[in-house]
Steps between C-alpha positions, in 0.01 A plus 500: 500500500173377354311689773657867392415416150168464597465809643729738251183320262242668731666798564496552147198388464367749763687829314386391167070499645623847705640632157183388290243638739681795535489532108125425521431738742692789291251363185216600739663834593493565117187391457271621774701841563489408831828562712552351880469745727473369861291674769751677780447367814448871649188439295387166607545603876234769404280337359519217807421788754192586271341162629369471174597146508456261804571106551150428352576696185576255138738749314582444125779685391474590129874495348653383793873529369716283711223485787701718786216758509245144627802381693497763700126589518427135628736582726412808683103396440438143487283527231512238197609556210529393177734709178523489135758561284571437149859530488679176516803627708309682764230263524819271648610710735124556628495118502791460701377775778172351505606141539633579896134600547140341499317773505564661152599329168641616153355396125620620182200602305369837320300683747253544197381147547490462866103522676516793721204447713697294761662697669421764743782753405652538162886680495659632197806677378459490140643796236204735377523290172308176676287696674215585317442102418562389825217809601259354279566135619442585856192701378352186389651216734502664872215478714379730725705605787802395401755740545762553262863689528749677242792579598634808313257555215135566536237258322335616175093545546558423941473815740721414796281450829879526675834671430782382725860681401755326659750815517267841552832657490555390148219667278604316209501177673303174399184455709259208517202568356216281673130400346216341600270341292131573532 
């Protein structure tokens, strides 16, 4: 009896942390303007045949959401990987799909404060609204010959080097846009 007492107090527990990060993440909806969108996977498996990223690649996903885009990248790629994500609730689920792997990993921090001249590509699928900052930021931080990829929105101030549409049939389709630093 003691024994399913303990765990009703865990399972409790457990839906009470689910319902406050969920409430922090919807704070950081609010805030930010920034809604979760994930990448289709039509779109990852384009990108993948690009061969824009191979097993010696270090990827940082900016706004990784709940990490299924780097799940699945590592996958098909076996690059490494690292995502970012500011929202409490999807930061966990990124956690928990990274923690079956060792090649990529999950932090909760503002992309804003992160040091961008690690890695050797740079994803994003921000709204327009972060973009301009995050342009500037990767103005200042990247190094040269780093490549860096948008998925759906071009970056303020870049020229795309690289357009890959995932669905030519769709004209109204997201694309990635790809850059190179020089």
């Amino acid at each position: 009896m003691l024994i399913l007492y303990i765990f009703a107090g865990l399972l409790i527990m457990l839906l009470i942390l689910a319902l406050v990060a969920a409430f922090m993440s919807f704070v950081v909806l609010l805030m930010l303007r920034v809604p979760f969108v994930r990448t289709p996977k039509h779109a990852i498996d384009a990108l993948v045949a690009s061969k824009l990223i191979g097993e010696h690649d270090l990827v940082y996903d900016l706004g990784a959401g709940d990490g299924k885009f780097l799940q699945q990248l590592v996958r098909a790629t076996g690059c490494k990987a690292e995502g970012f994500e500011l929202s409490p609730f999807f930061w966990l689920l990124g956690e928990l799909r990274a923690s079956k792997s060792t090649r990529w990993a999950m932090h909760m921090q503002n992309v804003i404060h992160i040091d961008l001249s690690e890695p050797t590509v740079i994803f994003t699928f921000l709204a327009p609204a972060g973009l301009p900052a995050l342009s500037r930021k990767l103005q200042d931080e990247t190094r040269p010959g780093q490549t860096i990829i948008s998925y759906g929105f071009e970056l303020p101030g870049w020229s795309p080097t690289q357009v890959i549409d995932p669905m030519p049939e769709n004209p109204k389709g997201s694309k990635f846009y790809v850059y190179r630093k020089t």
